[in-house]
GUTI-294143 format. One record per residue (C-alpha): residue number from 1; x, y, z. Coordinates in Angstrom, 2 decimals. Each point is the difference from the previous one (the first is absolute). Example, Ala and Ser with C-alpha at 12.3 -4.5 7.8 and 13.67 -1.06 7.14 Angstrom:
2
[vexvex 1 [12.30 -4.50 7.80]];
[vexvex 2 [1.37 3.44 -0.66]];
// end
This chain:
237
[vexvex 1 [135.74 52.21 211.03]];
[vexvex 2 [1.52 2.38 2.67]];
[vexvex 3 [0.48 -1.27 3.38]];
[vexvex 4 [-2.56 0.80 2.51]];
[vexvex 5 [2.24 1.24 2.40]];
[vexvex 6 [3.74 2.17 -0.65]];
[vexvex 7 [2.64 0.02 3.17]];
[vexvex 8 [1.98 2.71 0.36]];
[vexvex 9 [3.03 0.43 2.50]];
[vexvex 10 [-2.22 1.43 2.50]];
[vexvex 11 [-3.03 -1.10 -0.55]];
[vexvex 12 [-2.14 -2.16 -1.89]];
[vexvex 13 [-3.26 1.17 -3.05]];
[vexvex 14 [-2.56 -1.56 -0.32]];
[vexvex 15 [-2.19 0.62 -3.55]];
[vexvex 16 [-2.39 -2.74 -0.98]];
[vexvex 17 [-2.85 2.50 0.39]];
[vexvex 18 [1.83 2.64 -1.78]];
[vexvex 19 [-0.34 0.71 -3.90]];
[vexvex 20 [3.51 1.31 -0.13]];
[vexvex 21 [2.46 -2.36 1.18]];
[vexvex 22 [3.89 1.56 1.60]];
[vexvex 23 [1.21 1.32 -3.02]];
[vexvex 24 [3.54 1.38 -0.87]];
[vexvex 25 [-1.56 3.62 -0.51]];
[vexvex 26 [-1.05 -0.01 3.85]];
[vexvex 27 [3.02 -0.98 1.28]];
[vexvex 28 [1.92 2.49 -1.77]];
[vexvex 29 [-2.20 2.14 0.96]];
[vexvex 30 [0.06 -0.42 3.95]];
[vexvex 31 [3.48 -0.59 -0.26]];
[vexvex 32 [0.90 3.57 -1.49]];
[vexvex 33 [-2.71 2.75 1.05]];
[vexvex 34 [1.51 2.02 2.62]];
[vexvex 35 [-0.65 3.05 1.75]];
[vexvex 36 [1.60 2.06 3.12]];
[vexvex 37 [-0.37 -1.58 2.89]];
[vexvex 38 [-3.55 -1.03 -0.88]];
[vexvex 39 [-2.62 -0.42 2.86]];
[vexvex 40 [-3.37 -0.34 -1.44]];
[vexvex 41 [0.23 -1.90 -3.56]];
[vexvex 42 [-3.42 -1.32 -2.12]];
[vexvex 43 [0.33 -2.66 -2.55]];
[vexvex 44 [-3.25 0.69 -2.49]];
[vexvex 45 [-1.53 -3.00 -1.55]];
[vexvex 46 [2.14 -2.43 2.25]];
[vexvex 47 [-0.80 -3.27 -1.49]];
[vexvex 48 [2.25 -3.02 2.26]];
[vexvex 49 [1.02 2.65 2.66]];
[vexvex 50 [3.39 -1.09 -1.34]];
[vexvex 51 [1.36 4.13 -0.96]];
[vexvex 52 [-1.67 1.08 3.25]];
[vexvex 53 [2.18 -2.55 1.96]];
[vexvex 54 [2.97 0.54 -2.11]];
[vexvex 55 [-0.52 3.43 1.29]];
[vexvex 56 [-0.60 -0.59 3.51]];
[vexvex 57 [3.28 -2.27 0.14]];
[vexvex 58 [1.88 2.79 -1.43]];
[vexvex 59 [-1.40 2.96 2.23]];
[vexvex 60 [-0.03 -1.60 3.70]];
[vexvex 61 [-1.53 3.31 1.15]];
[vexvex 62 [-2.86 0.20 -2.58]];
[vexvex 63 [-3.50 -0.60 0.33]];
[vexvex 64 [-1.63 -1.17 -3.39]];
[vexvex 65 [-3.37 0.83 -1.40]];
[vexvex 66 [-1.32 -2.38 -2.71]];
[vexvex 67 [-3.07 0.43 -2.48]];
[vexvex 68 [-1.33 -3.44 -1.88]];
[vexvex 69 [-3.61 1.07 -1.86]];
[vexvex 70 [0.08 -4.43 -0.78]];
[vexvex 71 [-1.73 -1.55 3.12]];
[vexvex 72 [2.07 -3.61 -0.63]];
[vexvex 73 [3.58 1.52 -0.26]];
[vexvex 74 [-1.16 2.67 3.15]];
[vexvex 75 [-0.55 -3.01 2.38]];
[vexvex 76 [2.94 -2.03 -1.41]];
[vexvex 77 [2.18 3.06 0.41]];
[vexvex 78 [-1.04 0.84 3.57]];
[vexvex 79 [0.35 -3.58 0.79]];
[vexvex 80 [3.86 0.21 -1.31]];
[vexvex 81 [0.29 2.98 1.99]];
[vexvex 82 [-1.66 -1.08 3.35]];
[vexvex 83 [2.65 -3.50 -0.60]];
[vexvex 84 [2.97 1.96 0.21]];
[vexvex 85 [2.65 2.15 2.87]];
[vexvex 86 [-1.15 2.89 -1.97]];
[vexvex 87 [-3.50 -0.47 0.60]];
[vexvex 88 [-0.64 3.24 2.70]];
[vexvex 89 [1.36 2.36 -2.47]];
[vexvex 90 [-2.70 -0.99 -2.79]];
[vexvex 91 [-2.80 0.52 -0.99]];
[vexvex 92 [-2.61 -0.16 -2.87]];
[vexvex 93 [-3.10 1.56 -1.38]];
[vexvex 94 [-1.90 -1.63 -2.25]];
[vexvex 95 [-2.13 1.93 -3.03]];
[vexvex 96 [0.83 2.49 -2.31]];
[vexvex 97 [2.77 2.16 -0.30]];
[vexvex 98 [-2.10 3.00 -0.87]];
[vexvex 99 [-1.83 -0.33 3.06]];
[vexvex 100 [2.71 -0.58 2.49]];
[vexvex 101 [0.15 2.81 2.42]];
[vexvex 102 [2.20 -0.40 2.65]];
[vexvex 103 [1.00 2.73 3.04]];
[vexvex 104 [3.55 0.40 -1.12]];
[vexvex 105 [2.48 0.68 -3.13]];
[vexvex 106 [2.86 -2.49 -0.91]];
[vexvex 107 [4.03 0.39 -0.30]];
[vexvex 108 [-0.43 -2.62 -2.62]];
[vexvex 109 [-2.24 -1.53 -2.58]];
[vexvex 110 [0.14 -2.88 -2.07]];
[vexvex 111 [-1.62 -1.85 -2.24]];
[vexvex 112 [0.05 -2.72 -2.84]];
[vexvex 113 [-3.29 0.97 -1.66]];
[vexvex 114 [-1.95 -1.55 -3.03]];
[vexvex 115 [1.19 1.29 -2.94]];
[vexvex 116 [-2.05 -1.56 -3.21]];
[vexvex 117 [-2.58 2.27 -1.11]];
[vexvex 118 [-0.28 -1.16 -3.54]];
[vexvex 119 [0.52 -3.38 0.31]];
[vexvex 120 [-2.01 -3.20 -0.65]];
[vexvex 121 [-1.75 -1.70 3.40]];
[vexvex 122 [-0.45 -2.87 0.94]];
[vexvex 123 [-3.01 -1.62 1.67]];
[vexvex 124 [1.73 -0.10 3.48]];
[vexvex 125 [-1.13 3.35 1.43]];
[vexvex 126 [2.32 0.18 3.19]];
[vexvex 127 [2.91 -0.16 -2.28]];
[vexvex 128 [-1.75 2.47 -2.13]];
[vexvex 129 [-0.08 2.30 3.14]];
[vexvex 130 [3.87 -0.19 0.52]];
[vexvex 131 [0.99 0.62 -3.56]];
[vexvex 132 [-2.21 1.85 -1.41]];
[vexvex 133 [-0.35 4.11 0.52]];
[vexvex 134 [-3.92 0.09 0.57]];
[vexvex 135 [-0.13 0.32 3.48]];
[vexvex 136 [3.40 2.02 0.61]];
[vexvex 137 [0.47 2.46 -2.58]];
[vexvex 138 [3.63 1.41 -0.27]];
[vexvex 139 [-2.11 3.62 0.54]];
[vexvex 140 [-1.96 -1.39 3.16]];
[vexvex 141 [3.05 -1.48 1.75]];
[vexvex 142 [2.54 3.31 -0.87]];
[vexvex 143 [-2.95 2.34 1.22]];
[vexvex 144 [-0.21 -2.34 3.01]];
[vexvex 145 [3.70 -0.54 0.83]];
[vexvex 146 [0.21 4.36 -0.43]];
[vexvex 147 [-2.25 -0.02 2.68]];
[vexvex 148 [1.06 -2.15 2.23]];
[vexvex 149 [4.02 0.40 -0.74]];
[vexvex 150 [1.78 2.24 2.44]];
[vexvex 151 [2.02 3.04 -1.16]];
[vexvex 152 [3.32 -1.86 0.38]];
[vexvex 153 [-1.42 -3.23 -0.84]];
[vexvex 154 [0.91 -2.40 -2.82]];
[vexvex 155 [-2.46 -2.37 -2.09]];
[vexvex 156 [1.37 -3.19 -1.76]];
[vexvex 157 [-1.40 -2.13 -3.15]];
[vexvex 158 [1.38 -2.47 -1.88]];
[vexvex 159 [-1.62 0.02 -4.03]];
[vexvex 160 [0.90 -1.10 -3.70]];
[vexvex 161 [1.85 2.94 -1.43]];
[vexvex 162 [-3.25 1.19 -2.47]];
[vexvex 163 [-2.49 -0.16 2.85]];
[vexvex 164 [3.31 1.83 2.46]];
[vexvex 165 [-0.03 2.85 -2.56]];
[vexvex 166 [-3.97 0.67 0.37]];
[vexvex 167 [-0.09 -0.30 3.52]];
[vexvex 168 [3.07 3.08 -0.04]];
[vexvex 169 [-2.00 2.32 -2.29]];
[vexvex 170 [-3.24 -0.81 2.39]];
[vexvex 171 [2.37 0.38 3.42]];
[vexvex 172 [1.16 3.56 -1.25]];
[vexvex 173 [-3.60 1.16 0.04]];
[vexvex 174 [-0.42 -1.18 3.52]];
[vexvex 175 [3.24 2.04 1.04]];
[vexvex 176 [2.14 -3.66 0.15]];
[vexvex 177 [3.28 -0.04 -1.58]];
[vexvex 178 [2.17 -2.86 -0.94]];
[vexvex 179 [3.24 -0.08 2.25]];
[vexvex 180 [1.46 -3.25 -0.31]];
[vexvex 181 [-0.19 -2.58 -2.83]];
[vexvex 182 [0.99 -3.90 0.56]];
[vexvex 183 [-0.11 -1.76 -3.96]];
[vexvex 184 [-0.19 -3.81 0.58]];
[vexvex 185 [1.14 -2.35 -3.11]];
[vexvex 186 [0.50 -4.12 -0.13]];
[vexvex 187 [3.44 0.69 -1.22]];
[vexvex 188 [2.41 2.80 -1.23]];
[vexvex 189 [-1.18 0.70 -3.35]];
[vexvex 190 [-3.48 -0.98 0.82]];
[vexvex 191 [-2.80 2.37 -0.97]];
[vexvex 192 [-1.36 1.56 3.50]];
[vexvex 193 [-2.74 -1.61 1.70]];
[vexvex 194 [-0.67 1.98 2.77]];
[vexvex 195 [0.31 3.35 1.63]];
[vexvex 196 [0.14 0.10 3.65]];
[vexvex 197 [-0.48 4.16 0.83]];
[vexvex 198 [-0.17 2.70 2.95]];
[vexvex 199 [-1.89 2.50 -0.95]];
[vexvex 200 [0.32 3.48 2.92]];
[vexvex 201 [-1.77 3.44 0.48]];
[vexvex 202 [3.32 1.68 -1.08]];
[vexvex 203 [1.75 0.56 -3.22]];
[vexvex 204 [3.62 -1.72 -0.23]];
[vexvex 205 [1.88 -1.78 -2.53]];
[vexvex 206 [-0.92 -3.38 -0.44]];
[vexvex 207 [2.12 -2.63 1.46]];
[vexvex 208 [0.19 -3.26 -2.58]];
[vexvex 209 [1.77 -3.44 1.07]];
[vexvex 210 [-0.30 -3.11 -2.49]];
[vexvex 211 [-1.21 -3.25 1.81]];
[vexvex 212 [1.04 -3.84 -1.92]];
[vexvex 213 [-1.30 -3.06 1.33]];
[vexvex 214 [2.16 -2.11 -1.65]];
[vexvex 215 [3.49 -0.32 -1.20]];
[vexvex 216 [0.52 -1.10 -4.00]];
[vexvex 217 [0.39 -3.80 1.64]];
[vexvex 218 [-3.14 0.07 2.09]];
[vexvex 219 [1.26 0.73 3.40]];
[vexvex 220 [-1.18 2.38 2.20]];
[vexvex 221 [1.63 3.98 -0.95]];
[vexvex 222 [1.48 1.58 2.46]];
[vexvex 223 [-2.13 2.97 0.17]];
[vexvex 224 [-3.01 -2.18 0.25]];
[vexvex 225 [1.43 -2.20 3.34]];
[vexvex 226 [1.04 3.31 1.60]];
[vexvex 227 [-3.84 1.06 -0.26]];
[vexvex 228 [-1.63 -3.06 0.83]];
[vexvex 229 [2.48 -1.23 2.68]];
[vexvex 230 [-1.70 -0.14 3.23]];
[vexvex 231 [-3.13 -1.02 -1.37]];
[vexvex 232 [0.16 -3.03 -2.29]];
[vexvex 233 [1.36 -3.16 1.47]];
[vexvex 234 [3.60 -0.96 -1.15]];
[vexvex 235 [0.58 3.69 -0.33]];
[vexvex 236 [2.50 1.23 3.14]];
[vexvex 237 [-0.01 3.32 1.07]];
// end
């Protein structure tokens, strides 16, 4: 059973309301999405808050917009943001995605989004909500993140590589083109688990850097300390 709580260098999750516990997917995530100089960032579908204050650690001069459409992760969220030095820079709208309409456009967009459209559920319907597609569609949250997305902005997601390669041929549609590509494997060797991507308004060559988490002897890779250092206690930066 995962803890109820998940301490980070700078500050401290707490997730015993959430259906999604701190997962390596979000960390990589808030670890490597990066834009210019970003000032006004939204995390969609925030879950923990624990991206969004990944985010806010990293961009001292952001504000950061949050969107939760599950009421018990929205409170528990807002109550990890409001217990934190990050706390006036945050903030967090709870509903759905499709709805949100906020008076500005963002530098950058993230999100970790359910991703099981086809797949068996189970009887627990707030963990239903953050796996499964039916209340985020990959067409709903591109058409959404076009609109919202400024012209020089970046958006960030982190999928499998089958469900990464749908969510491309949808994001073309919507004018969103894939930039930069992060594969994340156990080991070298390993088949790829994850794609971590930047997807931009302009047209450029992709950029592709392979992530490990692990050496062939079970210690940490080097590429995977360098990302996570700073975050993850027992990881300097």
């Amino acid at each position: 059973m995962a803890n109820s709580w998940f301490q980070f260098q700078q500050f401290r999750i707490n997730q015993d309301r959430c259906a999604m516990k701190i997962s390596t997917d979000a960390v990589m995530l808030g670890a490597l999405a990066d834009a210019i100089s970003p000032r006004e960032i939204l995390d969609v579908g925030t879950g923990t808050g624990v991206i969004a204050l990944m985010l806010a650690q990293r961009f001292p001069e952001s504000n950061v917009q949050t969107v939760e459409i599950d009421s018990d992760a929205a409170s528990q969220a807002l109550e990890n943001f409001r217990s934190n030095t990050f706390s006036d820079r945050m903030q967090l709208c709870e509903g759905r995605f499709q709805d949100f309409e906020p008076q500005q456009n963002y530098d950058l967009i993230v999100s970790n989004p359910p991703y099981f459209p086809d797949h068996l559920k189970s009887s627990d319907v707030q963990r239903n909500m953050a796996l499964h597609t039916d209340e985020l569609f990959f067409e709903d949250l591109l058409g959404k993140v076009a609109q919202l997305l400024k012209e020089d902005g970046q958006f960030w997601i982190i999928l499998p590589p089958r469900q990464m390669q749908d969510f491309q041929t949808e994001a073309v549609k919507k004018g969103l083109f894939l930039k930069i590509k992060f594969t994340l494997q156990d080991k070298p060797g390993k088949r790829i688990q994850r794609e971590i991507c930047a997807f931009s308004r302009s047209q450029n060559e992709v950029e592709t850097s392979g992530i490990f988490i692990k050496n062939e002897d079970g210690t940490p890779h080097e590429s995977y300390v360098k990302v996570v250092s700073g975050f993850l206690l027992g990881f300097k930066a």
